[in-house]
C-alpha positions in Angstrom: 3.0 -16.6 -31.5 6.6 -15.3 -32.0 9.0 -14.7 -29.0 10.5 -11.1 -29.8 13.5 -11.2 -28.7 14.3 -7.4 -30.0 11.4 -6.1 -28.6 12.2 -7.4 -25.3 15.6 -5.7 -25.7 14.0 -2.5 -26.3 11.1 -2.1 -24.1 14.1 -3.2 -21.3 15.6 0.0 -22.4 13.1 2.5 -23.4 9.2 3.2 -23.2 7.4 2.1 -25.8 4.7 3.8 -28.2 1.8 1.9 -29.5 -1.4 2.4 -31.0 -2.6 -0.9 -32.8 -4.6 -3.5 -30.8 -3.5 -5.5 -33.9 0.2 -5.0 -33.5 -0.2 -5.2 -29.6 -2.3 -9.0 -30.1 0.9 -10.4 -31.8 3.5 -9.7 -29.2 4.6 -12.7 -27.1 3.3 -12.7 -23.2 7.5 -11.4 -22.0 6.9 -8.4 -24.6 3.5 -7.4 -23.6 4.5 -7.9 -19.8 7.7 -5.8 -20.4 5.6 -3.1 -22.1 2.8 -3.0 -19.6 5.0 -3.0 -16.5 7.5 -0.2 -18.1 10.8 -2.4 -17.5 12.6 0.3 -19.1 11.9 2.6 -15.5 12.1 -0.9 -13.6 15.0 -2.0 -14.6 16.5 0.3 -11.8 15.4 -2.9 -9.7 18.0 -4.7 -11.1 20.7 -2.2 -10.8 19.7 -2.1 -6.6 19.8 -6.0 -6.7 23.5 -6.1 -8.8 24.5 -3.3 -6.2 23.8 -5.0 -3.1 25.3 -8.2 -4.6 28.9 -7.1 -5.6 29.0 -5.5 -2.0 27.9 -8.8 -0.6 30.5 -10.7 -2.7 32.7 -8.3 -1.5 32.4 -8.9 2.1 32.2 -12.7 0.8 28.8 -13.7 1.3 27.5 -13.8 -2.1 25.4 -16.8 -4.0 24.5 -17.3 -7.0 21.0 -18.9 -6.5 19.3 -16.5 -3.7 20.9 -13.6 -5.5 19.1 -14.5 -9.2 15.4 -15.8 -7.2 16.0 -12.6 -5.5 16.6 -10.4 -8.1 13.9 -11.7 -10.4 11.5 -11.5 -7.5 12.0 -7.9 -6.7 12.3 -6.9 -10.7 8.4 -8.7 -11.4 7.5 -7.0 -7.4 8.0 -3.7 -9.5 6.2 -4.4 -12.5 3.7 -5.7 -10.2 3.4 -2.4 -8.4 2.7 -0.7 -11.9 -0.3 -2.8 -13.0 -1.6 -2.3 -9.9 -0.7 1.2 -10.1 -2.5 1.5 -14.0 -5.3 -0.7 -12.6 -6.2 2.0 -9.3 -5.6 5.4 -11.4 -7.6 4.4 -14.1 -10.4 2.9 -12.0 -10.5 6.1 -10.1 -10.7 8.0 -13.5 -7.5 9.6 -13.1 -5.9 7.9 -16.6 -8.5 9.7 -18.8 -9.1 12.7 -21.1 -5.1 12.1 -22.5 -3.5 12.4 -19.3 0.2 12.1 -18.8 0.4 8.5 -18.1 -1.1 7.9 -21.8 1.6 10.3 -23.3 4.7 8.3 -23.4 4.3 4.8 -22.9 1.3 2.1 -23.4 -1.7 2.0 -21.0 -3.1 -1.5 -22.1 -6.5 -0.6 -20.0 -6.8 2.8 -21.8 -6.3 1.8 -25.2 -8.6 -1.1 -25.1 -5.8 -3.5 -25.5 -6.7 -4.9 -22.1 -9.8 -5.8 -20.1 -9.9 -4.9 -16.5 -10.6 -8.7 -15.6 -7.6 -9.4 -17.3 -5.2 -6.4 -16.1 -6.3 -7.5 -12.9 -5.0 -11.4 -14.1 -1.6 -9.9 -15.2 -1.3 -8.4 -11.5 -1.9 -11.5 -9.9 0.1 -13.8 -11.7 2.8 -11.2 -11.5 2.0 -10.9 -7.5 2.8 -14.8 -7.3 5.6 -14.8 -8.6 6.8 -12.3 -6.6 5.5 -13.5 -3.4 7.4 -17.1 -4.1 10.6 -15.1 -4.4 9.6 -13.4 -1.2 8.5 -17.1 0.5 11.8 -18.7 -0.7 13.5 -15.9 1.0 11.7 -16.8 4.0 13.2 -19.8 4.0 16.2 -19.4 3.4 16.9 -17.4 6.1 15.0 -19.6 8.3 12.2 -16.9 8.9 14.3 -14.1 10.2 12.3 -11.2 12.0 14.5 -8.8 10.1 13.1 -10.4 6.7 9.7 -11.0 7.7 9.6 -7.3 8.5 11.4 -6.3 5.1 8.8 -8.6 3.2 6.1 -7.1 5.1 6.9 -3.3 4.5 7.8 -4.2 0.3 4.2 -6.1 0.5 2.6 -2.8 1.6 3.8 -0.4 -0.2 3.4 -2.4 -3.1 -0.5 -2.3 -2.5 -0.4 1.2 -1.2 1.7 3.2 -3.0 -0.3 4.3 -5.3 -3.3 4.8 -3.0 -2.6 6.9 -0.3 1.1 6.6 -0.5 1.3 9.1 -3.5 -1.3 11.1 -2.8 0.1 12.0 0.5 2.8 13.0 -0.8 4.9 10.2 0.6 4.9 8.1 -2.6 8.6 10.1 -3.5 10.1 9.1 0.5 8.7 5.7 -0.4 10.3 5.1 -3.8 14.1 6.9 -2.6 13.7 4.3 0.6 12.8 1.4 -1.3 15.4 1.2 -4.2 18.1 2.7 -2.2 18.9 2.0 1.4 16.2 -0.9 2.0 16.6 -2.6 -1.3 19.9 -3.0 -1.1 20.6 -3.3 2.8 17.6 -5.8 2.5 19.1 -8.2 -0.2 22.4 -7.8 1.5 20.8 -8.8 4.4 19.2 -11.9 3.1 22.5 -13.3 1.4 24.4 -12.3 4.6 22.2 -14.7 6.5 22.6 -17.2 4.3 26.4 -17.8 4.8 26.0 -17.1 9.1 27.8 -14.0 8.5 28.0 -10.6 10.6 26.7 -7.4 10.1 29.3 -5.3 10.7 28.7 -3.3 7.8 25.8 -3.1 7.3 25.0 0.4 8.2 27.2 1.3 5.4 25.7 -1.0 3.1 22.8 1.0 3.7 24.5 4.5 3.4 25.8 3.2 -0.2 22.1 2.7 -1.3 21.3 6.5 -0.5 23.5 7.9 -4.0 21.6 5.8 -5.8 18.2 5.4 -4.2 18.6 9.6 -4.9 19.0 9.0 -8.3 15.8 7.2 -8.5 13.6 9.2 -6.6 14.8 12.2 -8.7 13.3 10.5 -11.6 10.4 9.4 -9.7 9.7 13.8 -8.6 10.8 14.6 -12.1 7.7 12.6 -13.3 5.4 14.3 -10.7 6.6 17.8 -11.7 5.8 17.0 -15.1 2.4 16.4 -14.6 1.4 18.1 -11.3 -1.1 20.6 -13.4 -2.9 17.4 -14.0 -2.5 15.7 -10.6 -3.9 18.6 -9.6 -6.7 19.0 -11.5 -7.5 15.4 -10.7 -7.0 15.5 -7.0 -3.2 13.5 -6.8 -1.8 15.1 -3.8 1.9 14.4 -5.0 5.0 16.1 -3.3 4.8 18.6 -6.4 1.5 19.2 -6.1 1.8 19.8 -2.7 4.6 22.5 -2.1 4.7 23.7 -5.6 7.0 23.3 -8.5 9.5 25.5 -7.2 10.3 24.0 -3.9 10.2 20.0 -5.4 12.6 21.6 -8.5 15.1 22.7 -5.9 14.4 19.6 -3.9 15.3 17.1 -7.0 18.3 19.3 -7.8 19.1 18.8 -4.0 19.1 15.0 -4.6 21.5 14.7 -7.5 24.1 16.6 -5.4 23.7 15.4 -2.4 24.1 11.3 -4.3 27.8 12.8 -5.6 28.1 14.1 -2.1 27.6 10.5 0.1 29.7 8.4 -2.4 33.0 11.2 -2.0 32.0 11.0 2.1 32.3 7.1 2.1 35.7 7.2 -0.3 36.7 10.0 2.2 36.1 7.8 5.3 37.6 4.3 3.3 34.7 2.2 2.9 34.8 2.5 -0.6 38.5 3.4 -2.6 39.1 5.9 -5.1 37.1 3.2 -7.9 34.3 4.9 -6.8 34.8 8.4 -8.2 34.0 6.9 -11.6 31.0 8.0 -10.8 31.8 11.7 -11.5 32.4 10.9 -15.0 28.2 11.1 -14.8 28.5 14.9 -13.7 27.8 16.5 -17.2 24.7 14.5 -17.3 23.8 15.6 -13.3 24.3 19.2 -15.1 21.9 19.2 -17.9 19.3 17.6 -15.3 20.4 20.2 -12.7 20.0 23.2 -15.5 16.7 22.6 -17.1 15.7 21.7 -13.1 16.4 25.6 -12.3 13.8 26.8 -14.7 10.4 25.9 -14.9 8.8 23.8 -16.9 8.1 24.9 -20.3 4.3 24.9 -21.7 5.1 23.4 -24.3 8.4 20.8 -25.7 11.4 23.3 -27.3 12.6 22.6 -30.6 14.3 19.0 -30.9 12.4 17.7 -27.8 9.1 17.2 -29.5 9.5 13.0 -29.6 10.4 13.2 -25.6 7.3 15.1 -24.5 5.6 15.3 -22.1 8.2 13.9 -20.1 11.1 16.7 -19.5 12.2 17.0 -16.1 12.3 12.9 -15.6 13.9 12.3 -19.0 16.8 14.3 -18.2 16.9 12.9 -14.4 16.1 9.2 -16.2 18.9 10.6 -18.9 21.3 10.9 -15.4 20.3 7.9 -14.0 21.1 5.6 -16.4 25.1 7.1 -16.6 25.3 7.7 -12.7 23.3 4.0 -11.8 26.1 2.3 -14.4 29.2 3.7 -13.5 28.3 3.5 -9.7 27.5 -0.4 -10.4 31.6 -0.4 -12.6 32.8 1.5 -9.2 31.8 -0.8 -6.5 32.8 -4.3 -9.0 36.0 -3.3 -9.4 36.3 -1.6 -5.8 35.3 -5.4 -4.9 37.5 -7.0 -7.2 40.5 -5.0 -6.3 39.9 -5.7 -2.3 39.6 -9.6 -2.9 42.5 -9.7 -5.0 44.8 -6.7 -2.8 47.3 -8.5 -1.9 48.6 -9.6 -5.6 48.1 -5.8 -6.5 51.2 -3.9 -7.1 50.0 -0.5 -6.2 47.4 0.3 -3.6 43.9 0.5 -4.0 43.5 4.0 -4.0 46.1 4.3 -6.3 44.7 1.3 -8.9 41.9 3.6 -8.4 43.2 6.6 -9.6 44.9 4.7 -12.7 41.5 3.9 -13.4 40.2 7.3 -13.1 43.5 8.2 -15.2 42.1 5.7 -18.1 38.4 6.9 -17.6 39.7 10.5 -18.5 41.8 9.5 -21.7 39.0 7.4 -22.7 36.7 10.6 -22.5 38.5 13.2 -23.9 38.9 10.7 -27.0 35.7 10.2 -27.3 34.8 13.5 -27.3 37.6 14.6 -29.9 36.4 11.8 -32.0 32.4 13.2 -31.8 33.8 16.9 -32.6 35.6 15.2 -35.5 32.7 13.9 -37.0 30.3 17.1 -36.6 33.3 19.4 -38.2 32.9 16.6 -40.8 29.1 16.9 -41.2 29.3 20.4 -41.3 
């Protein structure tokens, strides 16, 4: 069997489409896992995990080993959480009869490419690797109440999100929560412990895992507006479902705001510098989400959208994501960098920050010159 290294580069980056058992029998175990799990949603693991690093390095209690063991634990805990996820809706009949799920990515149990005995394999090999991760954290932190309670609340709503979590309409709270304050608090936490050090700011580590914990839970209500007809047909009490597509649009464009608005409060109060506000080079992508969230949801996909359907409102929110979950990880390395290395600076922070900002903005309005160049070109 040949390792495909391209496909595990692109099912890291997008969802993939398949419909031959053929083609799906000669991808290595990595692709099929990658596919299966969706890594191109849980990747946004990894981006929590680099988060919570740089601010540990920052506050200089950063390693290389627990960070990586970490990482990989909590990345393969996600993917874990989706098998199980497949495995529960489409045991309870809910993945049948063409229903979202099936639409845009591979459902191994649907499309025969899988047995249940063996998605239920995938699951627990995955949930062993995770749980080591979680043991050696244990460990190294010498069993730490704190930890044991963080590895106890990530084990349940691992196994319950999907039932009842999500159909109590919690499962949004749950994903916000876990890939934005606790996340990155917790693996903050963990390497914090590991070098004795004090937890002075931790609080704020926390608060700087709300922007983009918002982020992710936008994509994650997106999703469940896009198929709440559906859900609701089939008896998933999502947060959609439950107060309407009205109330959760305004909610998700509530959410994009409000991430903008806790990463200017924390530049305004100086725990981060002005680095930071490379963030709002992200805006025009927080508008499109933000405009096609103030309408409803078509019936059908509009002209030029026909390869993204049915996801709409969480591939423009995904769209966001990716931009905002980028240059908020660029803001907070070289708001890191710049504090460890502040005393060789020649300006101030805030000032290297707005140089930086300065250089964001040429770079942008070249880029943009350059793509009107080209269309007045094509044209």
């Amino acid at each position: 069997m040949k390792i495909n290294f391209a496909m595990w580069r692109k099912a890291s980056w997008e969802l993939i489409k398949m419909d031959s058992k053929k083609e799906w029998d000669a991808l290595d175990v990595i692709s099929k896992w990658l596919i299966a799990t969706r890594s191109a949603v849980t990747t946004v693991t990894i981006y929590s995990c680099i988060i919570a690093g740089l601010l540990a390095w920052r506050d200089g209690y950063f390693s290389w080993l627990p960070w990586i063991v970490l990482t990989l634990g909590l990345f393969i805990a996600h993917g874990t959480n989706n098998l199980l996820n497949d495995y529960t809706d489409y045991s309870r009949g809910v993945d049948k009869d063409n229903y979202f799920r099936t639409q845009y990515g591979v459902h191994p149990l649907v499309q025969g490419f899988w047995t249940k005995p063996q998605q239920i394999q995938w699951f627990l090999v995955s949930g062993v690797i995770a749980f080591l991760s979680g043991v050696f954290a244990l460990f190294y932190t010498s069993f730490n109440p704190m930890v044991i309670s963080l590895f106890a609340f990530g084990a349940l709503v691992l196994l319950f999100y999907t039932w009842p979590l999500k159909y109590w309409a919690l499962g949004e709270l749950a994903i916000f929560l876990i890939w934005g304050p606790i996340m990155i608090a917790g693996v903050y936490f963990v390497l914090t412990l590991g070098h004795n050090g004090t937890f002075e700011n931790i609080w704020n580590v926390a608060l700087a895992g709300i922007p983009f914990g918002l982020s992710v839970a936008s994509i994650n209500i997106g999703k469940h507006i896009d198929k709440m007809i559906p859900d609701k047909q089939k008896g998933v009490g999502t947060f959609p479902v439950r107060v309407g597509q009205t109330f959760a649009r305004y909610v998700n464009m509530a959410s994009i705001v409000i991430a903008y608005a806790v990463v200017i409060y924390l530049v305004a109060t100086g725990y981060f510098s002005t680095f930071m506000l490379l963030v709002l080079f992200a805006v025009k992508r927080a508008f499109y989400a933000i405009a096609v969230l103030s309408k409803p949801r078509p019936e059908g996909p509009p002209a030029g959208f026909e390869a993204f359907w049915p996801t709409w409102f969480s591939g423009f929110c995904f769209y966001h994501n990716r931009m905002f979950g980028g240059l908020f990880i660029l803001g907070v390395l070289l708001d890191a960098a710049a504090r460890l290395f502040e005393k060789s600076l020649p300006l101030s922070l805030n000032w290297m920050g707005a140089i930086a900002l300065g250089v964001a903005a040429v770079y942008a309005v070249v880029n943009m010159w350059l793509d009107k160049s080209k269309k007045a070109k094509a044209a």
